[in-house]
C-alpha atoms as a printed R data frame, in Angstrom:
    type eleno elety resid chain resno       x       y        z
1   ATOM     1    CA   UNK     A     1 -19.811 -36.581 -121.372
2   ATOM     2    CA   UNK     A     2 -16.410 -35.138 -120.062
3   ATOM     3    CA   UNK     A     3 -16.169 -31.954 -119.095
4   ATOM     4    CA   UNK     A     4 -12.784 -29.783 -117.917
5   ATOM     5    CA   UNK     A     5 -12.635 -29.022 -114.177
6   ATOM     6    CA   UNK     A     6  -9.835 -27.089 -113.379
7   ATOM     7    CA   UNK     A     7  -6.742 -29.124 -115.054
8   ATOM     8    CA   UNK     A     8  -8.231 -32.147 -116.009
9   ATOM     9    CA   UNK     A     9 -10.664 -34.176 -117.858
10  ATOM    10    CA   UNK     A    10 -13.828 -36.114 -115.896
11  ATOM    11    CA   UNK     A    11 -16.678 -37.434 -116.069
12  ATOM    12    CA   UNK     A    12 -20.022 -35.313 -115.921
13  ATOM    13    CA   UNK     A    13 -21.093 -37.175 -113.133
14  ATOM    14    CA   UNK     A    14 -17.584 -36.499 -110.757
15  ATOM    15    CA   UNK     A    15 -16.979 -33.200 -112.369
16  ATOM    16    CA   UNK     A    16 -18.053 -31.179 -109.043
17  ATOM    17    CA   UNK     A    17 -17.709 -27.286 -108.029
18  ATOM    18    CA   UNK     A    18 -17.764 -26.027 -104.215
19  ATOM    19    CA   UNK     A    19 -21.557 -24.685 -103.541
20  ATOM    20    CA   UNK     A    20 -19.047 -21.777 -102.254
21  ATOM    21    CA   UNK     A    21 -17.952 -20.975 -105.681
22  ATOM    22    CA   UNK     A    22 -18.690 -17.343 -106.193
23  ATOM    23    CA   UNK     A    23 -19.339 -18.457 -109.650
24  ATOM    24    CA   UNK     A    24 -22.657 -20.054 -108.139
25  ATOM    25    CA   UNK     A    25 -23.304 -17.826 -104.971
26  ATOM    26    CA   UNK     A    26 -22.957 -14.102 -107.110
27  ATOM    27    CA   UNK     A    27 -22.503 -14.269 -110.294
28  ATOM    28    CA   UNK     A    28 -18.850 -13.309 -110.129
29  ATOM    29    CA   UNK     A    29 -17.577 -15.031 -113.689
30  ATOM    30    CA   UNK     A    30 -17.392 -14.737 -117.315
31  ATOM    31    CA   UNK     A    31 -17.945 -17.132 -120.255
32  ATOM    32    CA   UNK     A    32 -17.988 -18.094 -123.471
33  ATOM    33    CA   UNK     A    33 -19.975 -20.013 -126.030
34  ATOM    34    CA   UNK     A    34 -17.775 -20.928 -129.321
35  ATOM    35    CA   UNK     A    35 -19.629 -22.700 -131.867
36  ATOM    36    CA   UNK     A    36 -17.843 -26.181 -132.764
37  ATOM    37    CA   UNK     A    37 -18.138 -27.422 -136.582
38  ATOM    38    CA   UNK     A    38 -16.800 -31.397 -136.575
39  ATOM    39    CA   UNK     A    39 -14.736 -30.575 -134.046
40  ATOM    40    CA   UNK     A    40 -13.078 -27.567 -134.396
41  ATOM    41    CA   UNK     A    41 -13.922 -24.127 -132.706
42  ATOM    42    CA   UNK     A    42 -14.477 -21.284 -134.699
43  ATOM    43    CA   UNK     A    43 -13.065 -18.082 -134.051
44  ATOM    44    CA   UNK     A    44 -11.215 -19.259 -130.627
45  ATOM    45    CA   UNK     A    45  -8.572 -16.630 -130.681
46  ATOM    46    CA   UNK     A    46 -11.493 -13.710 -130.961
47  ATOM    47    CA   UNK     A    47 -13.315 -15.165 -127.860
48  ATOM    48    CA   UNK     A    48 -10.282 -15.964 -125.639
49  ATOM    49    CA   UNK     A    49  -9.618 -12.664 -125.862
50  ATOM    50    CA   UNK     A    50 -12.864 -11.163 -124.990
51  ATOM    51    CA   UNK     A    51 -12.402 -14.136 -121.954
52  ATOM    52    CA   UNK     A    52  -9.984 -12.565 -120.856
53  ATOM    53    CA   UNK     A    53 -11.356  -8.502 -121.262
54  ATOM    54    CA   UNK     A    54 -14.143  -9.877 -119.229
55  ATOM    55    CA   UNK     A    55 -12.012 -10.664 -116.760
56  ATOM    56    CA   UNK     A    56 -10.282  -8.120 -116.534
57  ATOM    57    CA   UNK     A    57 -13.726  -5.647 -116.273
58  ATOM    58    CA   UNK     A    58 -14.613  -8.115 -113.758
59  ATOM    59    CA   UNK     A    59 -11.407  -7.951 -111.327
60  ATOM    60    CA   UNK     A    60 -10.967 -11.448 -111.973
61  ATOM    61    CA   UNK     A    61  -7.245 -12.717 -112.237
62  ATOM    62    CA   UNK     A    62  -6.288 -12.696 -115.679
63  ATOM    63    CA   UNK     A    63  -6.793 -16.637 -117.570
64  ATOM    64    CA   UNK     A    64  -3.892 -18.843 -118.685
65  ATOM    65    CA   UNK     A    65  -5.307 -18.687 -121.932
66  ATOM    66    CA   UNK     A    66  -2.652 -21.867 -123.165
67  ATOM    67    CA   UNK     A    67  -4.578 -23.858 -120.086
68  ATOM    68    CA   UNK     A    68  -7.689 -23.037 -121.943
69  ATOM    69    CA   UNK     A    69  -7.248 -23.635 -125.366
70  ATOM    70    CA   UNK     A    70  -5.620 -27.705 -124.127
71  ATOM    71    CA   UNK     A    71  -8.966 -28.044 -121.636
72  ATOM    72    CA   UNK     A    72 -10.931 -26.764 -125.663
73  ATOM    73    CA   UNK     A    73  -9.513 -29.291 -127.104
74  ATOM    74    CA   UNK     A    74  -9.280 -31.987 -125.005
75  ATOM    75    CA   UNK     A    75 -13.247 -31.295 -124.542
76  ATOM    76    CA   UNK     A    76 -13.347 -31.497 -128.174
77  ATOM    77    CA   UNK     A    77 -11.139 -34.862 -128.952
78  ATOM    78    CA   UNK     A    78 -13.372 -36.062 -126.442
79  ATOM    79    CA   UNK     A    79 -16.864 -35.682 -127.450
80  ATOM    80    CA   UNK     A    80 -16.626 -35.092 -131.595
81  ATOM    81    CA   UNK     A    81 -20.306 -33.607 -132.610
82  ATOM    82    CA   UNK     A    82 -21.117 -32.190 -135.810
83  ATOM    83    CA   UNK     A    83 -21.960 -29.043 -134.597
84  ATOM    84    CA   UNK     A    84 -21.376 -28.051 -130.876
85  ATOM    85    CA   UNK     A    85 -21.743 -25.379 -128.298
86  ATOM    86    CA   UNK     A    86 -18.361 -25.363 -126.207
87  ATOM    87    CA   UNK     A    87 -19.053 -23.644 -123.307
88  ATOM    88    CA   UNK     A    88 -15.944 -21.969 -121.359
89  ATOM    89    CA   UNK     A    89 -16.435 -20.574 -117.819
90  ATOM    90    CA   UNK     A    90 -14.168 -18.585 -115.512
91  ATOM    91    CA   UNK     A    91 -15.515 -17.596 -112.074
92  ATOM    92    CA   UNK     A    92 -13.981 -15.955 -109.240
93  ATOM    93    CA   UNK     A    93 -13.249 -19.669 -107.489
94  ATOM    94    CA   UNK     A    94 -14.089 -20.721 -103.677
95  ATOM    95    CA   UNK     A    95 -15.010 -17.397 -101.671
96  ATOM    96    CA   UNK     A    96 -17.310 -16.194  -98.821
97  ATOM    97    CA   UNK     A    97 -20.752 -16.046  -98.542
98  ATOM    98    CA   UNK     A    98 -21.627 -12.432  -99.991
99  ATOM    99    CA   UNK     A    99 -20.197 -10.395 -102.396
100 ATOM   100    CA   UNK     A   100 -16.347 -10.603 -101.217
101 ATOM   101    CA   UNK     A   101 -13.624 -12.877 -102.962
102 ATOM   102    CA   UNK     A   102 -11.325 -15.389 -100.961
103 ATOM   103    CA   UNK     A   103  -7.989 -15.978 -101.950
104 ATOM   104    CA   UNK     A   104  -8.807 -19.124 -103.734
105 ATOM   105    CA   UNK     A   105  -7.802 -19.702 -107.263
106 ATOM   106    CA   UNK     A   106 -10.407 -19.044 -110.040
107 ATOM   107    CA   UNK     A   107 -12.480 -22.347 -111.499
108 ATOM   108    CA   UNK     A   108 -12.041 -23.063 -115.129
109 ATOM   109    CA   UNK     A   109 -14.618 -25.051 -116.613
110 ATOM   110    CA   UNK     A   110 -14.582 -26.260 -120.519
111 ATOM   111    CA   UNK     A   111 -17.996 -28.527 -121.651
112 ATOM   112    CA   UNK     A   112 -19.346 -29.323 -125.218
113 ATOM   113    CA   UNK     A   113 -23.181 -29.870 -125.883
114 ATOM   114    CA   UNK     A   114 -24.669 -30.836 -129.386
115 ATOM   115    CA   UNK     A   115 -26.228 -27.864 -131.276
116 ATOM   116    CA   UNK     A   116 -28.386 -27.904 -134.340
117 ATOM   117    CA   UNK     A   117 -29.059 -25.272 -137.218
118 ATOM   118    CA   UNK     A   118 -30.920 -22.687 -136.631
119 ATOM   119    CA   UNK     A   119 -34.092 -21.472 -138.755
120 ATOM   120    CA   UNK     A   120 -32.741 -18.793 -141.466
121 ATOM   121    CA   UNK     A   121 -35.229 -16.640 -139.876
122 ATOM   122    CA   UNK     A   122 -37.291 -16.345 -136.412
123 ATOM   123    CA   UNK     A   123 -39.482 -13.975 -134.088
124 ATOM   124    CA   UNK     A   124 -38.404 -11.743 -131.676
125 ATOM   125    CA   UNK     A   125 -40.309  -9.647 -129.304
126 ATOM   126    CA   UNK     A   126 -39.805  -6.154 -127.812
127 ATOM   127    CA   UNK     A   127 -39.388  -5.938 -123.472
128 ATOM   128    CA   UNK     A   128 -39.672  -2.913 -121.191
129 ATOM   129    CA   UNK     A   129 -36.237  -3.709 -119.096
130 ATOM   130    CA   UNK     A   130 -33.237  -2.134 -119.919
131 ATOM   131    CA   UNK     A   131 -29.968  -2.514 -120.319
132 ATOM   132    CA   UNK     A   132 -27.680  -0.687 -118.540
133 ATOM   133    CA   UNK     A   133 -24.697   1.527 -120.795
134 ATOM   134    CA   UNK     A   134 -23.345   2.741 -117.504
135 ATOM   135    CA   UNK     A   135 -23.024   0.066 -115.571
136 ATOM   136    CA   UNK     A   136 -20.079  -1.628 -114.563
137 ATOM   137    CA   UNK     A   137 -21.339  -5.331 -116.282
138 ATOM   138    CA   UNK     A   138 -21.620  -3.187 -119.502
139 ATOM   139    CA   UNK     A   139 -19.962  -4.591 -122.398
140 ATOM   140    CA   UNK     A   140 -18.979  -7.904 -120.336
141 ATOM   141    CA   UNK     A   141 -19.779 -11.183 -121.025
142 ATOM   142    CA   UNK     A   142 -20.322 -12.148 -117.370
143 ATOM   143    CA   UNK     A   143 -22.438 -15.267 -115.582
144 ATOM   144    CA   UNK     A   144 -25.076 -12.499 -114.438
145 ATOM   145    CA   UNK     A   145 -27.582 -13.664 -116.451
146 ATOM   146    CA   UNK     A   146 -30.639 -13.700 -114.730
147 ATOM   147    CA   UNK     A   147 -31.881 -10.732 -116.858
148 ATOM   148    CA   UNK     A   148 -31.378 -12.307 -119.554
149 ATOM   149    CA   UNK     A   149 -33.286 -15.532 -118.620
150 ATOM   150    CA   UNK     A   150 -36.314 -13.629 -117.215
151 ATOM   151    CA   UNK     A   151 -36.308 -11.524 -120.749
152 ATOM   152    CA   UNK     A   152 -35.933 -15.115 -122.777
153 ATOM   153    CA   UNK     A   153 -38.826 -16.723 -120.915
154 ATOM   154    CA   UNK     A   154 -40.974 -13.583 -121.533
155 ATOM   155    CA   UNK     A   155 -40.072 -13.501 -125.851
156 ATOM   156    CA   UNK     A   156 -40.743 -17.847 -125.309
157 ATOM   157    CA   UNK     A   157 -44.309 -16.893 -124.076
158 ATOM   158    CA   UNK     A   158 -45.179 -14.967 -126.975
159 ATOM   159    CA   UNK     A   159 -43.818 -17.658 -129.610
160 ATOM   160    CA   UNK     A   160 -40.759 -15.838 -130.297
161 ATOM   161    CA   UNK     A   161 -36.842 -17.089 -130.086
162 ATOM   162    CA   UNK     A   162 -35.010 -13.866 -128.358
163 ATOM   163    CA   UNK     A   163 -35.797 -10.960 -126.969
164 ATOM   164    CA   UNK     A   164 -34.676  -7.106 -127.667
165 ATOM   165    CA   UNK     A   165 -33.249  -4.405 -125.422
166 ATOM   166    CA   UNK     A   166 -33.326  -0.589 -125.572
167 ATOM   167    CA   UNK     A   167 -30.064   1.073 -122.991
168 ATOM   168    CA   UNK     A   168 -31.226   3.975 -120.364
169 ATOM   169    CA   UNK     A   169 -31.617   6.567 -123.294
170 ATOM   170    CA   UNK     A   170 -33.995   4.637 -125.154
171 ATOM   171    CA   UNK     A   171 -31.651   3.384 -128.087
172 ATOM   172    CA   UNK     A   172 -31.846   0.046 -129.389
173 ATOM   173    CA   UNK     A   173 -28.998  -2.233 -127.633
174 ATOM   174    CA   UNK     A   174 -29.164  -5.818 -127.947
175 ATOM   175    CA   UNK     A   175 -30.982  -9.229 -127.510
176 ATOM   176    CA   UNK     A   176 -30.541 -11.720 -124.569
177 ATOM   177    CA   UNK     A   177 -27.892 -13.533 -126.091
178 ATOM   178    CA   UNK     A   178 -27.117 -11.599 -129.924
179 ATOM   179    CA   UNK     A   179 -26.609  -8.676 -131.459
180 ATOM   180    CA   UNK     A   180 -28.955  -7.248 -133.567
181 ATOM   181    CA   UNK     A   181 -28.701  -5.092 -137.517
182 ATOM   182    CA   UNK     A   182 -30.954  -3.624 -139.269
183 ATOM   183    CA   UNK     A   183 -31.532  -2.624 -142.812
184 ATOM   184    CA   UNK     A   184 -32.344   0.796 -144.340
185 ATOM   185    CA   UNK     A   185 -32.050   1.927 -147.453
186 ATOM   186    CA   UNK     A   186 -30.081  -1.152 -148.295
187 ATOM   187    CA   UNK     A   187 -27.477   0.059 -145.623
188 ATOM   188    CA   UNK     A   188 -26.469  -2.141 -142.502
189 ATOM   189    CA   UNK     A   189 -26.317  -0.525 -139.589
190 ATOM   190    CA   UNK     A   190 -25.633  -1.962 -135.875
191 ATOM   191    CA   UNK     A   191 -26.079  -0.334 -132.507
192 ATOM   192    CA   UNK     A   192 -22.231   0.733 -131.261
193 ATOM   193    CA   UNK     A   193 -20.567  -0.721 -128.422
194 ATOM   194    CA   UNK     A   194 -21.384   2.691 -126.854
195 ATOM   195    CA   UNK     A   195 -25.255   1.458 -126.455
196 ATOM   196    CA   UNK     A   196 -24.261  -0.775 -123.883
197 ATOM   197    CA   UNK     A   197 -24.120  -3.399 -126.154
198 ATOM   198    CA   UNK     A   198 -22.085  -6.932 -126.193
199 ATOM   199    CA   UNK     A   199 -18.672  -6.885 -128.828
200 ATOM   200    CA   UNK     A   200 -20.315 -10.097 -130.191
201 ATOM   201    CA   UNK     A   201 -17.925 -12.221 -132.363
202 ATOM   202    CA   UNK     A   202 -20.052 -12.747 -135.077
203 ATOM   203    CA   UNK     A   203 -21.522  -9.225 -134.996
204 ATOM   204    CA   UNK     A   204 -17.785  -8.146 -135.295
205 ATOM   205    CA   UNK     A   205 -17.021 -10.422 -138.328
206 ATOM   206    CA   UNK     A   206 -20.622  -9.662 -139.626
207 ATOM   207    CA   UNK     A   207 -19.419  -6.111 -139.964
208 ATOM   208    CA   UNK     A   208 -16.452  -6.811 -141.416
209 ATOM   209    CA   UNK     A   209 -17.407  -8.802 -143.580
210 ATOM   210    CA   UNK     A   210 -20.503  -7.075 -144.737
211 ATOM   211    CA   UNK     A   211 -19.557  -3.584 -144.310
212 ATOM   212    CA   UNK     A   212 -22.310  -3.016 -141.625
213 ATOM   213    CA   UNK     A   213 -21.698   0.729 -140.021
214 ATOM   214    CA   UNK     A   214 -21.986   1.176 -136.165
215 ATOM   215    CA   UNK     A   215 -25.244   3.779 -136.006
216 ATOM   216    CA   UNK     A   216 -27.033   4.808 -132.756
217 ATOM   217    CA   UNK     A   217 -30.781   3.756 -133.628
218 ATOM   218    CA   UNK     A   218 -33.788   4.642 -132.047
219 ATOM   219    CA   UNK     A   219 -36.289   1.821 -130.901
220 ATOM   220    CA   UNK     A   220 -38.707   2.903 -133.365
221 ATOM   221    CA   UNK     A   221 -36.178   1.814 -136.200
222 ATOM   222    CA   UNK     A   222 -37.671  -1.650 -135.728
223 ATOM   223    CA   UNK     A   223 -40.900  -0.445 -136.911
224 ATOM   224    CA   UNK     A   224 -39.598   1.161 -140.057
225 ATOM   225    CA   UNK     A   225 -36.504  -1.442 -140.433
226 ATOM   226    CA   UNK     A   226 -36.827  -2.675 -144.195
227 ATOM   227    CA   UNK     A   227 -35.078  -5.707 -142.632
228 ATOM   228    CA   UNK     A   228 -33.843  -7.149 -139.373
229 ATOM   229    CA   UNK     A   229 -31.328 -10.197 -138.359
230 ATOM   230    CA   UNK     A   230 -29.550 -11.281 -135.513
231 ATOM   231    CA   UNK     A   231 -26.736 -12.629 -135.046
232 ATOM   232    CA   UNK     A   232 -24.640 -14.725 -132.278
233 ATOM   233    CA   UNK     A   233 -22.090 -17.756 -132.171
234 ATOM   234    CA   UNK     A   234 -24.633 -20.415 -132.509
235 ATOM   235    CA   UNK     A   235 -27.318 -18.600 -134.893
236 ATOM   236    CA   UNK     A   236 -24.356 -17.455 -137.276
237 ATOM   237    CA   UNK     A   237 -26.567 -14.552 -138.939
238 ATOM   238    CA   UNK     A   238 -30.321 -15.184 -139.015
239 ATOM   239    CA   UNK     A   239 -32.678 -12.920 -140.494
240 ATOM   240    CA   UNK     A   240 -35.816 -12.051 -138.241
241 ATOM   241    CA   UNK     A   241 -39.765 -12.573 -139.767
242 ATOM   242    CA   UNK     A   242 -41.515 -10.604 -137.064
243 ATOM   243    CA   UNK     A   243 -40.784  -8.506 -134.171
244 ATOM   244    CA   UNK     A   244 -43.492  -7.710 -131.780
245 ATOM   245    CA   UNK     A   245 -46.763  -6.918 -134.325
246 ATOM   246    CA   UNK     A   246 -45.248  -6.480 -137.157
247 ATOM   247    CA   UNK     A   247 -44.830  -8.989 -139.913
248 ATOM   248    CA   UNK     A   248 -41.446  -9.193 -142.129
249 ATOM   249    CA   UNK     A   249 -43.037 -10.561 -144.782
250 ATOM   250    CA   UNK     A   250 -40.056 -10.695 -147.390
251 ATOM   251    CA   UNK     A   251 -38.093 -12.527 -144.658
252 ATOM   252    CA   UNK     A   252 -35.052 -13.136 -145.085
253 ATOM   253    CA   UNK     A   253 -35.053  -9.944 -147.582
254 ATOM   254    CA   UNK     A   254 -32.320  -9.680 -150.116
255 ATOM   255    CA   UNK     A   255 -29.219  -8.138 -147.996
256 ATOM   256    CA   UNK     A   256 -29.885 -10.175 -145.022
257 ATOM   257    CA   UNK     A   257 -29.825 -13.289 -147.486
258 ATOM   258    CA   UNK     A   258 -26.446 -11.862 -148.730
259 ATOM   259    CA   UNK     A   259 -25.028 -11.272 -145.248
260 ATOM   260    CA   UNK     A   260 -26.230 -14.880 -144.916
261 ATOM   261    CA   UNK     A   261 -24.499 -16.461 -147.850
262 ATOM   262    CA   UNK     A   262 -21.121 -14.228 -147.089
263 ATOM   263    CA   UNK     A   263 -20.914 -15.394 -143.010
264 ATOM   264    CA   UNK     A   264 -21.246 -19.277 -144.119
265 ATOM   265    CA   UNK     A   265 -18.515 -18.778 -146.565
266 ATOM   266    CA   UNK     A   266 -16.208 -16.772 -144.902
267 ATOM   267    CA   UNK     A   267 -16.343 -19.098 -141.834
268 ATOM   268    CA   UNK     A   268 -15.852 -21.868 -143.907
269 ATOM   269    CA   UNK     A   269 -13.173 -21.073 -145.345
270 ATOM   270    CA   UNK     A   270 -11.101 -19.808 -142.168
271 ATOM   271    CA   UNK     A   271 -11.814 -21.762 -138.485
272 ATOM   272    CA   UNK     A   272  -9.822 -18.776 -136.881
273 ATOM   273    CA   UNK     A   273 -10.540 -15.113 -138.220
């Protein structure tokens, strides 16, 4: 496996980062994860740029993007998979111990794992944390992610695949790692940005595409949902058969197998939207 360590290609087992990156000690970085279809990223532009908006909400010094689209695809020429997760991380670099950067340059890391397809539909539970609209992670797609691995573990125990947020007011935000629509009345609707919410990609060109409207939604809405999907980089759009109690049986119903049908042919037919 090779993997991109700050300006060059190496091996896994060489490719080291200082136990003093702030990356490791706090948190203090952002990613990416771009799905990779026989080797080619899709959407790379879309999620450099929310690389580098992270960054910026962060503090962090802004990317060389052009440094990170050659360590993308020398990953890629590297290790060709049909279908990959390319992960891209960007962390505050060698610091102090505690919450203060050093003056060190930031670590770029670029690595590609296999992926598989996912289900066309899966399980997701319901969790009493919240996310947090106000805070100053909000909306960033940082390596703070504990939350989100606590959550994950808690929707594994119960036999489902993600797990859903509501934000302080009690409005329905997002999963761990997607963003979730819902159907009513044969209308898409998606929590807003506002909610606290990550600017997924594929949420973005789900929207688009579908003509999804941004709606603040109660909690509750998952009870009376006529449908529900998620979607993310690596699940593309995936309609959801049961969340919490309550069985979907339809699943996926008739506009989430649309929204399903127009994602995998709009992607197909552009890498790059």
């Amino acid at each position: 496996m090779k993997i991109w360590l700050d300006g060059a290609l190496r091996d896994a087992g060489t490719a080291q980062v200082s136990v003093l990156d702030h990356g490791l000690t706090v948190g203090d970085g952002v990613f990416e994860t771009v799905k990779t279809v026989d080797g080619r990223a899709f959407a790379l532009t879309r999620h450099l740029d929310r690389l580098a908006r992270s960054a910026r909400g962060l503090g962090l010094p802004e990317p060389d993007l052009d440094e990170v689209r050659r360590a993308c695809a020398a990953v890629l020429a590297a290790e060709p998979v049909p279908l990959g997760r390319l992960r891209i991380t960007y962390t505050g670099g060698l610091s102090p111990l505690g919450s203060d950067r050093g003056d060190d340059t930031p670590t770029l890391v670029v690595a590609l794992g296999e992926a598989h397809p996912r289900p066309e539909t899966t399980a997701v539970v319901t969790v009493d944390w919240t996310r947090n609209e106000r805070g100053a992670l909000s909306g960033l797609k940082t390596t703070s992610y504990a939350e989100n691995v606590v959550a994950l573990a808690r929707a594994r125990e119960q036999g489902a695949t993600e797990a859903l947020f509501a934000n302080t007011v009690g409005a329905l935000c997002e999963g761990t790692g997607s963003n979730v629509f819902v159907v009513l009345d044969g209308e898409i609707h998606t929590p807003p940005v506002s909610s606290g919410c990550l600017a997924g990609i594929t949420r973005a060109l789900t929207a688009e595409w579908t003509g999804a409207r941004e709606t603040e939604l109660p909690m509750d809405v998952l009870e009376r949902a006529d449908e529900i999907f998620l979607t993310s980089s690596l699940r593309d759009v995936q309609g959801v058969h049961r969340v919490d109690g309550r069985t979907l049986a339809a699943a996926p119903g008739p506009v989430t197998a649309k929204a399903i049908r127009i994602f995998a042919e709009r992607s197909a037919a552009d890498i790059d939207p």
